[in-house]
Each structure stands twice: as structure tokens, then as C-alpha cells.
LOLO-313603 format. One line per 8 residues: number of its first residue (from 1); their letters; for each residue x, y, z of C-alpha. Coordinates in Angstrom, 2 decimals. Example, Ala and Ser with C-alpha at 12.3 -4.5 7.8 and 13.67 -1.06 7.14 Angstrom:
REM residues 2
1	AS	12.30 -4.50 7.80 ~ 13.67 -1.06 7.14 .
REM end
This chain:
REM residues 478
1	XXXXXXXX	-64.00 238.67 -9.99 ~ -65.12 241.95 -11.17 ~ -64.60 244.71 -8.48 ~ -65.50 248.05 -10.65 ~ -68.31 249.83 -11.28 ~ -70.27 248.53 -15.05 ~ -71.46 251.70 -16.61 ~ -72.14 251.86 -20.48 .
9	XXXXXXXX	-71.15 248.05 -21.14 ~ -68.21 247.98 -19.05 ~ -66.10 247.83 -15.94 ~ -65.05 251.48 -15.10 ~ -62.84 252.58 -11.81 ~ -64.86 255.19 -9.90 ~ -64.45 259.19 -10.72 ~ -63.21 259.75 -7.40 .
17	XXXXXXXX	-60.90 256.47 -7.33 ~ -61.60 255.65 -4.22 ~ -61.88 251.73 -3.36 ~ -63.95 250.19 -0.18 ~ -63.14 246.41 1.39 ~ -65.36 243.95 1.34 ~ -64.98 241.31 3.89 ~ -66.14 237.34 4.45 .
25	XXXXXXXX	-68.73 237.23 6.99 ~ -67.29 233.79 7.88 ~ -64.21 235.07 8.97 ~ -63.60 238.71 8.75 ~ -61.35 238.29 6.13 ~ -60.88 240.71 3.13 ~ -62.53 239.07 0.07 ~ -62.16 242.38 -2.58 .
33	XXXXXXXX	-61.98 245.90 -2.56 ~ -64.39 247.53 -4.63 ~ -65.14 250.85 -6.46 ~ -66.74 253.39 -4.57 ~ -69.74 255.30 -6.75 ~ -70.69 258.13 -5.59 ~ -73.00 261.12 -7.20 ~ -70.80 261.70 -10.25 .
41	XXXXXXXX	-71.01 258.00 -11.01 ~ -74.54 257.70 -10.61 ~ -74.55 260.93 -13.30 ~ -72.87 259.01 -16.11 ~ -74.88 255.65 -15.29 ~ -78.03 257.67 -15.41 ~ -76.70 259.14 -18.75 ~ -75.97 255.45 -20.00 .
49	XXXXXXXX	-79.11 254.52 -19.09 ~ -80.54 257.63 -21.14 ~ -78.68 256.79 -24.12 ~ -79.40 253.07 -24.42 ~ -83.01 254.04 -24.26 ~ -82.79 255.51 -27.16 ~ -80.47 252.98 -28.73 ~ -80.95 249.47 -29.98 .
57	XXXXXXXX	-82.77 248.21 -27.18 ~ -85.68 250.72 -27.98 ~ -86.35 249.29 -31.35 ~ -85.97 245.71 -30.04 ~ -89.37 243.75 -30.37 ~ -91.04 242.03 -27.08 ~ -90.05 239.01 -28.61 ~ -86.28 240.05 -28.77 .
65	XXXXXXXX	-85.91 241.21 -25.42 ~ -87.55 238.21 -23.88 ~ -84.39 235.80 -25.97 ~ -81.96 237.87 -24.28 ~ -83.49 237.51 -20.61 ~ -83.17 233.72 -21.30 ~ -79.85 233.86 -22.52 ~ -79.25 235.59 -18.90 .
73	XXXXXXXX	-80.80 232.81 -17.56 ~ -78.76 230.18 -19.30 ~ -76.11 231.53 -18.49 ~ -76.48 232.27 -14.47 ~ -76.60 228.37 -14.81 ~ -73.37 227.48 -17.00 ~ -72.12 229.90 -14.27 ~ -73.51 228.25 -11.04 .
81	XXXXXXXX	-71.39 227.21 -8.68 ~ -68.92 230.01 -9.47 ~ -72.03 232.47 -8.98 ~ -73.25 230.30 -5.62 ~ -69.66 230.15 -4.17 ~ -69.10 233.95 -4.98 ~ -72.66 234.88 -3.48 ~ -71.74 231.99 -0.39 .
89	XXXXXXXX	-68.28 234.34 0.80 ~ -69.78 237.39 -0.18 ~ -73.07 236.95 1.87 ~ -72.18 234.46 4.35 ~ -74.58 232.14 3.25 ~ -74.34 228.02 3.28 ~ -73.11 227.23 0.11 ~ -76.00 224.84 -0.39 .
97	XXXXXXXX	-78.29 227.61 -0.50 ~ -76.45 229.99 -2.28 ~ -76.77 227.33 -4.78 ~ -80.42 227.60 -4.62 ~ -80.68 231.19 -4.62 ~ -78.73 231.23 -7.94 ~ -81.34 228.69 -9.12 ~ -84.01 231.01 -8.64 .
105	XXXXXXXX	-82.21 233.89 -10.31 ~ -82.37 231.71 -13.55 ~ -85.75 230.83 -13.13 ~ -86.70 234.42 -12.83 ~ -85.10 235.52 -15.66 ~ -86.47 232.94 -17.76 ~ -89.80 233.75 -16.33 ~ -89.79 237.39 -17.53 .
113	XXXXXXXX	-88.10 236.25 -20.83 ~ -91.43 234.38 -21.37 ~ -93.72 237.17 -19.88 ~ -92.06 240.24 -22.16 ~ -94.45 239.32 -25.02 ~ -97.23 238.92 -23.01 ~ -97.82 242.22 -21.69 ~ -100.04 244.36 -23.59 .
121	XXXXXXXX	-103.21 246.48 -23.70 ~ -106.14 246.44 -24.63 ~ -109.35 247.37 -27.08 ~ -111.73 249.32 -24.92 ~ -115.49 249.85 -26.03 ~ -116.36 253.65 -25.08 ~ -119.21 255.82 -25.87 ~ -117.46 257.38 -28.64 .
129	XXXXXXXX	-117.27 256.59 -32.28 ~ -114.26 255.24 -32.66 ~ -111.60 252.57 -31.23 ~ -110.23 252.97 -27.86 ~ -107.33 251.39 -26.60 ~ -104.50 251.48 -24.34 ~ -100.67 250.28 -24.87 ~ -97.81 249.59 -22.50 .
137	XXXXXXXX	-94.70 251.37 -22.53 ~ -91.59 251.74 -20.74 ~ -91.44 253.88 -17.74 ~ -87.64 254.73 -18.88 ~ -84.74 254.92 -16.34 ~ -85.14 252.70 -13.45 ~ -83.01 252.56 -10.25 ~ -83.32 249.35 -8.80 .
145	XXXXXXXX	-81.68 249.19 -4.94 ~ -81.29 245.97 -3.91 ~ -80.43 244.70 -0.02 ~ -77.97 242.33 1.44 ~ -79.18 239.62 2.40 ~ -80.60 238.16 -0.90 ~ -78.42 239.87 -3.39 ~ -78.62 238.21 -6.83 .
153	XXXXXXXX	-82.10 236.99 -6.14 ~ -83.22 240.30 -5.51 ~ -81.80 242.14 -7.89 ~ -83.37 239.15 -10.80 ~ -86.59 239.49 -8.99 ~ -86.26 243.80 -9.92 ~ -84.32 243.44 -13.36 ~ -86.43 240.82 -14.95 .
161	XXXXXXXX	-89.83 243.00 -15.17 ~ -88.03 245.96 -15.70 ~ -86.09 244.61 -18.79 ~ -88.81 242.50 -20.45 ~ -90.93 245.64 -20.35 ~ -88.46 247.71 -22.16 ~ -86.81 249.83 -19.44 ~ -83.01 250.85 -18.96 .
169	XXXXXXXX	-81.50 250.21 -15.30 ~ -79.33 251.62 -12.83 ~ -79.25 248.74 -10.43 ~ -77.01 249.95 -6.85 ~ -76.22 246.89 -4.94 ~ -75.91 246.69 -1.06 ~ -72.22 247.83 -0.27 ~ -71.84 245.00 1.87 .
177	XXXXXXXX	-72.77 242.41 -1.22 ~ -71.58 243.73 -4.82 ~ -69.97 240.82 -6.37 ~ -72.62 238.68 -7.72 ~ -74.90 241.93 -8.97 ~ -71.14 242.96 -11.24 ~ -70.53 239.71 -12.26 ~ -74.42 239.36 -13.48 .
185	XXXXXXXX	-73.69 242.35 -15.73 ~ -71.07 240.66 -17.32 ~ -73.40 237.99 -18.12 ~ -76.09 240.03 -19.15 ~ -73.57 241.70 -21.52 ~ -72.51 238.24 -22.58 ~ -76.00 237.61 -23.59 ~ -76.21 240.60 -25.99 .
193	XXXXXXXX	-77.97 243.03 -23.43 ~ -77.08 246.47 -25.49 ~ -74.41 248.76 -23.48 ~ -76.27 251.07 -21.50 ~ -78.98 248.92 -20.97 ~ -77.26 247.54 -17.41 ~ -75.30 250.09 -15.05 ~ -74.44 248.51 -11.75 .
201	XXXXXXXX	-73.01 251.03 -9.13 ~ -72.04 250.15 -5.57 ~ -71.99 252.57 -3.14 ~ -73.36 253.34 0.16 ~ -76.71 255.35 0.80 ~ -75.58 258.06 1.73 ~ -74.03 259.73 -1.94 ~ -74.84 257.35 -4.03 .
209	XXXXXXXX	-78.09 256.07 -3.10 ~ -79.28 259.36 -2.37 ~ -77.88 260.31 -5.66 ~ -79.85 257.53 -7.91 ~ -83.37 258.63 -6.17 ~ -82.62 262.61 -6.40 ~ -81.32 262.04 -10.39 ~ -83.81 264.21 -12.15 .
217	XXXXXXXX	-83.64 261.40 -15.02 ~ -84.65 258.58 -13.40 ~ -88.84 257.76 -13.78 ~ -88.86 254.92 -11.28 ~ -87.47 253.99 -7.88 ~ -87.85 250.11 -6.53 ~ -86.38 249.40 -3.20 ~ -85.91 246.64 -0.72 .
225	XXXXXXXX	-84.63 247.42 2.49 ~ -85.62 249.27 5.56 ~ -89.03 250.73 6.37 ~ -86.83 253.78 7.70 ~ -84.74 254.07 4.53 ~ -87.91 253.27 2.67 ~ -90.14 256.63 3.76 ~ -86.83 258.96 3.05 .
233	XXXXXXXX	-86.92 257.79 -0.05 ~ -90.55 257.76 -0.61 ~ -90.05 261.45 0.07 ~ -87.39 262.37 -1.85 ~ -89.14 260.81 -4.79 ~ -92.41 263.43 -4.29 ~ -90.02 265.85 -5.39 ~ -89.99 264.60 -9.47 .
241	XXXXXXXX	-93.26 262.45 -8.93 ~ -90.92 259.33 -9.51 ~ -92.72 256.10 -9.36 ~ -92.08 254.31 -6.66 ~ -92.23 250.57 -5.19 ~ -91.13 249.31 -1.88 ~ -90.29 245.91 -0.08 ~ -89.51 246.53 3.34 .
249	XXXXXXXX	-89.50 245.72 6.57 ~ -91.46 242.79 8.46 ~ -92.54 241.29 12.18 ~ -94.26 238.36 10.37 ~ -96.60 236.20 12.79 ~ -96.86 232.85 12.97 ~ -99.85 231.63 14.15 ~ -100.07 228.36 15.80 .
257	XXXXXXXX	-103.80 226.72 16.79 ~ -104.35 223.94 19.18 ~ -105.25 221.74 16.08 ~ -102.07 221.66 13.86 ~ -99.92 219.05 13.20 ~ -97.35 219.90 15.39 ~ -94.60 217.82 14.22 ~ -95.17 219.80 10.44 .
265	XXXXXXXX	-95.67 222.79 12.36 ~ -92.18 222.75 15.00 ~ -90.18 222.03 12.01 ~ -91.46 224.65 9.10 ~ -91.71 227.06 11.79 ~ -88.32 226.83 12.83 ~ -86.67 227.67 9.42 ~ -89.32 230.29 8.95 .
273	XXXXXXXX	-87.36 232.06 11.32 ~ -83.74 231.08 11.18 ~ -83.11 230.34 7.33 ~ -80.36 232.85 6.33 ~ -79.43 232.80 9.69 ~ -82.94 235.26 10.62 ~ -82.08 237.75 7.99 ~ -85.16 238.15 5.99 .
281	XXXXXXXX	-87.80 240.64 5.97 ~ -90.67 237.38 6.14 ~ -89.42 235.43 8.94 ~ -91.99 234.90 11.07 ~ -90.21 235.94 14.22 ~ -93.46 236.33 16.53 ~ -94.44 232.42 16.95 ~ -97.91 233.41 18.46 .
289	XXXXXXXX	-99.62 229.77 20.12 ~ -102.87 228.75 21.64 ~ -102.56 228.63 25.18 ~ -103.40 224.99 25.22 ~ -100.45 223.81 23.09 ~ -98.02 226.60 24.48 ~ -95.42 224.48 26.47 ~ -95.79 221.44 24.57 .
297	XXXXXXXX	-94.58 223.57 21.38 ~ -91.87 225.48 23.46 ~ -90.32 222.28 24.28 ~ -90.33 221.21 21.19 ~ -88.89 224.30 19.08 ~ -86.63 224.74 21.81 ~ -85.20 220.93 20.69 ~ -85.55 221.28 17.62 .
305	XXXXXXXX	-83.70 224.57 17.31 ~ -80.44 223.55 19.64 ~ -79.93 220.85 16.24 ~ -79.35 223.49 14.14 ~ -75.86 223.19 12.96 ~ -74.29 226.83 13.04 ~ -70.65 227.07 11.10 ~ -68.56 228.13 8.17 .
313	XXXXXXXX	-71.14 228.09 5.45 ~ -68.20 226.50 2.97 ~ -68.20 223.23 5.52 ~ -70.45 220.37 4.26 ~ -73.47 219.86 7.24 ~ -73.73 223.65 7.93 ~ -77.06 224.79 8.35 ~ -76.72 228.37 9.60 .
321	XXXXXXXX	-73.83 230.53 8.89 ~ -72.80 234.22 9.82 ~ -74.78 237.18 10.19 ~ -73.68 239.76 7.50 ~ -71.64 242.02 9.43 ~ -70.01 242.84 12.91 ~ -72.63 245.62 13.16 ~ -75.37 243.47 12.40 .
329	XXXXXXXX	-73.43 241.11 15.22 ~ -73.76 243.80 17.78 ~ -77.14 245.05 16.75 ~ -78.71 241.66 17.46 ~ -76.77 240.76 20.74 ~ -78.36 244.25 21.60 ~ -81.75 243.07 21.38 ~ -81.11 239.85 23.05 .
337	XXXXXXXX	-79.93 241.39 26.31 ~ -83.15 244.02 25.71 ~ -85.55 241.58 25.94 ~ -84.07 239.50 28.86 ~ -83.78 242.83 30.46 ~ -87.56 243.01 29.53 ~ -88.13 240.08 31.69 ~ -88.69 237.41 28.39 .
345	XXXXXXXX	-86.83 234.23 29.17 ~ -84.33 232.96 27.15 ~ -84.24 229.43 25.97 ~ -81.43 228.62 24.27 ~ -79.07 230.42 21.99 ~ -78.07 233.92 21.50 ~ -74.40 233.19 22.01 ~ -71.39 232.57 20.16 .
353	XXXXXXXX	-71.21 228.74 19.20 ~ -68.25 226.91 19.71 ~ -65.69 225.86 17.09 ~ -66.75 228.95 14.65 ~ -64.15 230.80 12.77 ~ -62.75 233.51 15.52 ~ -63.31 236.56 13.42 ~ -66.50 235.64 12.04 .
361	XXXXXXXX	-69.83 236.60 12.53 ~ -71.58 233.48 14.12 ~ -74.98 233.45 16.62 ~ -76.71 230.67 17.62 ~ -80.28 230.92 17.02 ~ -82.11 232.55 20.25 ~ -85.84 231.20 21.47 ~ -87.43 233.36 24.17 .
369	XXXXXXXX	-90.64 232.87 26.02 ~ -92.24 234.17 28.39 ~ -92.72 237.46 26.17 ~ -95.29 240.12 25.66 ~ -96.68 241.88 22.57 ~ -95.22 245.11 23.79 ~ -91.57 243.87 24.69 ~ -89.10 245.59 22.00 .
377	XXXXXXXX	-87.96 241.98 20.40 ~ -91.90 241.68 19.67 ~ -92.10 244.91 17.88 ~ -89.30 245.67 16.43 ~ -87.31 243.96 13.28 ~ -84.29 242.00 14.41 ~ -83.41 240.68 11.36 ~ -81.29 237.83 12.59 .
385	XXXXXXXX	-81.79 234.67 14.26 ~ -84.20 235.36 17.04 ~ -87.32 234.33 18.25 ~ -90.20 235.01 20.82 ~ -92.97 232.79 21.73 ~ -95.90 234.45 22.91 ~ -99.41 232.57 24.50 ~ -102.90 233.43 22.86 .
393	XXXXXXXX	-106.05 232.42 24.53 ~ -108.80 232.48 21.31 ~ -109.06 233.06 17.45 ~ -110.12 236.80 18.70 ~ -107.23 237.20 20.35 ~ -104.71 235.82 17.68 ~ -106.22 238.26 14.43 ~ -105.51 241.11 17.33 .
401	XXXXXXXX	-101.82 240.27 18.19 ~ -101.05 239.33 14.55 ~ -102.22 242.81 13.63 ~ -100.77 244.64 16.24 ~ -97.67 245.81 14.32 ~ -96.38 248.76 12.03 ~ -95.87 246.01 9.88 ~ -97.90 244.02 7.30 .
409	XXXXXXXX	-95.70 241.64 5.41 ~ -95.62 237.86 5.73 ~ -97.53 235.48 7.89 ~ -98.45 231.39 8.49 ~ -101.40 230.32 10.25 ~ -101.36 226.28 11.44 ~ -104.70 225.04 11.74 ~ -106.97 221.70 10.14 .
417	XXXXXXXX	-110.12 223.85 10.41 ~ -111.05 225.49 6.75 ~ -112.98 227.95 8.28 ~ -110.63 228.88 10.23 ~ -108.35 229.16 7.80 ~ -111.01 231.43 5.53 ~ -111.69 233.74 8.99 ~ -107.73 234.36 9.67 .
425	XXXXXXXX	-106.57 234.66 6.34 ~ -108.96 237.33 5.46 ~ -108.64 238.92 9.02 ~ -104.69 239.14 9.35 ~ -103.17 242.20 7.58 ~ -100.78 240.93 5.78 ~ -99.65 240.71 1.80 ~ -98.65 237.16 2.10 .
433	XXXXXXXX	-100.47 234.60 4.19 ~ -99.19 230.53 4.01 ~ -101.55 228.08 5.73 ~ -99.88 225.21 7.27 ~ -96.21 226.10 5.46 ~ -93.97 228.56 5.88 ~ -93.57 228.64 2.13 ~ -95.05 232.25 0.80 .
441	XXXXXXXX	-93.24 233.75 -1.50 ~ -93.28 232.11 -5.60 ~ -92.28 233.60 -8.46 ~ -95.09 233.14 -10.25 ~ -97.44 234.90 -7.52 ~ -97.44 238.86 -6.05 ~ -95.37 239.45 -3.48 ~ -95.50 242.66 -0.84 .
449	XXXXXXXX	-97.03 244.21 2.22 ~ -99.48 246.02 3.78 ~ -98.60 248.76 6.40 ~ -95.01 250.25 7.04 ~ -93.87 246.98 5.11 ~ -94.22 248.61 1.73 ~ -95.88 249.14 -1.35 ~ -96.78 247.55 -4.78 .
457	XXXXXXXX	-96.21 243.82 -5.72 ~ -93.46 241.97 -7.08 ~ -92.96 238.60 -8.85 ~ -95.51 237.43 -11.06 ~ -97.30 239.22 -13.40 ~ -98.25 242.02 -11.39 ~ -94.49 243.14 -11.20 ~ -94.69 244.11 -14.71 .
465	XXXXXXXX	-97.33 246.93 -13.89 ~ -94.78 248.80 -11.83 ~ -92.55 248.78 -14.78 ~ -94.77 250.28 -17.43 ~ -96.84 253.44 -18.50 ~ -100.73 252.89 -19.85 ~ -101.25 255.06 -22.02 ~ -104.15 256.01 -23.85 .
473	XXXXXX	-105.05 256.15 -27.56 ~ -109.12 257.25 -29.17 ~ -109.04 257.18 -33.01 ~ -112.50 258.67 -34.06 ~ -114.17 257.51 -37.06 ~ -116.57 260.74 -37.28 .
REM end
């Protein structure tokens, strides 16, 4: 398990030697201590990053990079249940979906390994006599800031674009979740990635985040993570007109008409929610239902969601495991006992389930009803597993909830009628919108938000935009 910072092609100890624990979210114990980068780390990445730019990797074809983003990818899946179990005590995730989530790290990989020579410019007729045309080129020094709760996915989803397209990286993973995003650039390394090319440095915000947006060096900024942590560093960026791309924060609707199939609809809906035990900036924690279906669908999620099966995500069956930290613990119990004190009534869950690890961080997922659109656990991002049901009496009156919100990222709408489905769609701010699935987010397709929930697109092809300069070129023939 590597536990030091990679700068320049290799594990180094942080400049101040300090060390920080990282702990099991299953049950509290210590699973590494890890380097600590701060500012003068973050200094020689950047100038790793600087000098590999210039290096090898510049003169590398499209064609070249792309073979080594495969490699990656081959071998994230030689490597996959060390990489899944790693990610599964690091995280706190069931191991069967850390399995999955170190699936799609491979596929994205290989996805951009394919897409690096097929990302070009184009001939331009202009009124001039000549030939116009415009190429692609590397922005140059990225730093790539990836969350907790999807760690290696993330950080794939941010270094496959910026690699095919040429870039060098300074990727800081969540303090809470480094293992996976150091042992990745091992493999990367592994896969001939040049030194310099990769720089992973943990550290919290504060020093060494702040540290990797301020760097004078670094072109381009792409976060995922709060919409509060987002606009700081949306700011700080203005200062050297860095590009910048955000994923942040979500309230995502779901939207439930009278005319659904409710049996589809009850069970989608409920891991829309609670999947990674509610930590995900798309689950659709508003469940917003026509007034005619209301209690029939509140009995039924409420059922459905007391089968969950909440426990130590290394035990076989376990569906849900622990939230990510004791603060993130404390910050959700917080909101629970808001919105009861808001007069919402709770269902079910909310409490600590029986037969859990003692130190860990285990919730059972929480339904309310009863709730308003102005109630804080409407409004606000819980991020963790929490729900609130709230009544709608016409298609008017759904578009105007579902809107109502700072945020703009994910959404479902349940409905048989296609022009419905045309009308809400095109109505509901939101930059993902999955009719009669919870299922929104593909590699292959742009993914992002309207609103306080960010800016620019990843995945797909589009995510290759926000690592590249247009420039360009008129060659007269006067």
C-alpha cells in the first residue's frame, strides 16, 4: 500500500514530514497513515508537472498516448480486487461495488485511450485567400481535485481527458480517500506514463488545495466537491484567468406522475437515493409525487427501504455500508432531528442499526413525509442516506418544485406519457434528466449541472474540450 506522496515518478515523504491517519469507515479503525502535502509539495509537483511537459510526453503522438491510457486500463483490471478491496476499507463502500467502481475506472481509461486520436480541428473556409484552420493543444498543468465519495472513479473520469489530450497533472485526492488515487500512479507508471506526467498529493484544502489553485503554473482547475468550496475556488482562479470546471453540489428531484409503473418506479427510486449509502451529488433526495399516488408510494418506499441491508461492507449480503466519516455521522443525524423539528414525519430509519461494527459509521436509511419545499432537508444537500417525500397536485406544479433549488444537477421523471416526458424534460433545469430510470450518468455522454451545481461537462467527448486550447492558424496565399 503506498502511503507517500508520487511526485516526479515516485513515492516521496512530505517536505514537512508530517503523516495524517486514515481510518476504516466500517470500524474506526486505523487503515494507514499518510503523507501530508502541503504548499511546498504542491511547488515541486507543479514543477514536475512543468518539466514532463516539456519532456517525452510532449513529443509523444495522439496515437502513443492513447496505448498508454489502455495499458492503465489493463492494468486497473489485473489489479481488481486488490484496487476494489483497497477502495471498499478506504471508502466504506460494499465491496461489491467497489468492484464496480474499479470497472468503470478501466472502462474510462480505455475510453480516452481510444478518443486521444480523435480530437482534432478543423479546415475553416473564410473570406480570405488562404487556408484557415484551427488545432488542439494542451492546456498544460492541470490540477485535478477529486472528492470522497467516488475516489478512483473520479479521479479516471478527470485524468483520462486530460492525458489523452496531452496535458501534465497534479491530481490532490480527498484526505479522507488517498489510497486508490497513489496506488493508480503506480500503475500509470507501470504502464510507461513518463515521470512527471502524474503527481498525486494528498492533503487537506486548506494548504494544499489552496496551494494547487493559487500555483501561478497551473492553466486549469477541475473540481468535484462542494458548491461552497466550488465558488472560493472559482475566485481564486480569476486571479491567473485559470480555466476552470466544476461538479458540485445537487438536490436532484425525482419526479413521480400518477401514471408510472410503480413497482419500476419504488425500486429505482430507492437506490437513487441510498446507493453509497446517500453520498452522491445526483441522488435524487426530493421524491416529489402526484397527489393521487402519494400514500400508495409512501407505503411502498417506506417497505421497500426498511429491506435494505445496512452492515460491514466486507460481509457478503451488505447493501449499504458506512457513511465516510464521524463528522459526516453527526452532520446527517443533524439534519434528521432538523427536519422532525420542522414538523416532517419520519418514517423509518435515521438511527443506528443493530449488529453494526461499534465504532463505525452506520445509518439506516431515513424516509420522511409530510415535508415542505421550504423545510431545510428539502433545500439543502445532505449527502447521506435521507429522504423526503413531498405531494404535487399538477404537471405545473411539479416543473415549479423541481426548479425551486440553488441547484441544477440530476433528475428522473416517471411517467408513460411522451409528451409529458418532452414538456418536463425540457422544463426542469437540470444537466441530467433520466425518464423512467434512475440511471443518468454514462461515460460515453456529458455529464454536469446547471445552477450552483457547477460548470462545464464531463465524460464523453465533450470532456476533452475542457482539456484543450483552439488555436488559430490563416496561411495566405496572396
Amino acid at each position: 500500500m503506498l502511503t507517500k506522496l508520487w511526485i516526479d515518478g515516485g513515492p516521496v515523504s512530505a517536505l514537512s514530514g508530517r503523516t495524517y491517519p486514515v481510518v476504516n469507515p466500517a470500524d474506526g479503525a486505523l487503515l494507514a497513515k499518510v503523507s501530508e502535502g502541503g504548499a511546498a509539495d504542491i511547488d515541486a509537483a507543479v514543477d514536475a508537472a512543468v518539466k514532463a511537459a516539456g519532456g517525452p510526453w510532449s513529443r509523444m503522438t495522439a496515437r502513443e498516448r492513447g496505448r498508454i491510457l489502455l495499458k492503465i486500463a489493463g492494468l486497473i483490471r489485473a489489479q481488481r480486487e486488490t484496487l476494489a478491496l483497497l477502495e471498499c476499507r478506504n471508502a466504506g463502500k460494499p465491496l461489491g461495488d467497489a468492484r464496480e467502481e474499479m470497472d468503470l475506472a478501466a472502462d474510462t481509461f480505455e475510453y480516452y485511450g481510444g478518443a486521444a486520436n480523435k480530437h482534432f480541428g478543423e479546415t475553416i473556409p473564410v473570406s480570405g485567400a488562404g487556408l484557415d484552420y484551427t488545432l488542439r493543444e494542451p492546456v498544460g498543468v492541470c490540477g485535478l481535485i477529486v472528492p470522497w465519495n467516488f475516489p478512483l472513479v473520479i479521479a479516471a473520469w478527470k485524468l483520462g481527458p486530460a492525458l489523452a489530450c496531452g496535458n501534465t497533472v497534479v491530481l490532490k485526492p480527498s484526505p479522507e480517500t488517498p489510497l486508490t488515487a497513489l496506488a493508480l500512479a503506480k500503475l500509470a507508471a507501470e504502464a510507461g506514463l513518463p515521470e512527471g506526467v502524474l503527481n498525486v498529493v494528498p492533503g487537506p484544502g486548506p494548504g494544499c488545495g489552496d496551494a494547487l489553485v493559487r500555483h501561478p503554473k497551473v492553466r486549469k482547475i477541475s473540481f468535484t466537491g462542494s458548491t461552497a468550496t466550488g465558488t472560493g475556488i472559482m475566485k481564486e482562479a480569476a486571479d491567473g484567468i485559470k480555466r476552470v470546471s466544476l461538479e458540485l453540489g445537487g438536490k436532484s428531484p425525482n419526479i413521480v406522475f400518477d401514471d408510472c409503473d410503480l413497482d419500476l418506479c419504488v425500486e429505482k427510486s430507492v437506490w437513487s437515493v441510498f446507493y453509497n449509502a446517500g453520498q452522491d451529488c445526483c441522488a435524487r433526495s426530493r421524491i416529489l409525487v402526484h397527489r393521487k399516488l402519494h400514500d400508495k408510494f409512501v407505503d411502498r418506499l417506506v417497505a421497500r427501504t426498511k429491506r435494505f441491508v445496512v452492515g460491514h461492507p466486507e460481509k457478503k449480503g451488505t447493501q449499504i455500508g458506512p457513511v465516510i466519516s464521524h463528522r459526516q455521522h453527526s452532520k446527517i443525524a443533524a439534519y434528521i432531528a432538523s427536519g422532525k423539528a420542522e414538523g416532517a414525519e419520519l418514517l423509518c430509519g435515521g438511527v443506528r442499526p443493530k449488529g453494526v461494527p461499534k465504532n463505525g459509521f452506520y445509518l439506516s436509511p431515513a424516509v420522511f413525509a409530510g415535508a415542505d419545499a421550504e423545510m431545510r432537508i428539502a433545500r439543502e444537500e445532505i449527502f447521506g442516506p435521507v429522504v423526503c417525500v413531498i405531494p404535487f397536485k399538477d404537471e405545473g406544479e411539479a416543473i415549479a418544485l423541481a426548479n425551486d433549488s440553488a441547484y441544477g444537477l440530476s433528475a428522473s421523471v416517471w411517467t408513460r406519457d411522451v409528451g409529458r416526458v418532452l414538456r418536463v424534460t425540457r422544463a426542469v433545469q437540470s444537466g441530467v434528466i433520466s425518464v423512467n430510470t434512475s440511471s443518468s450518468v454514462h461515460l460515453e455522454a456529458p455529464f454536469g449541472g446547471y445552477k450552483g451545481s457547477g460548470l462545464g461537462r464531463e465524460l464523453g467527448l465533450k470532456a476533452l474540450d475542457l482539456y484543450s486550447e483552439v488555436k488559430n492558424v490563416f496561411i495566405s496565399n496572396v
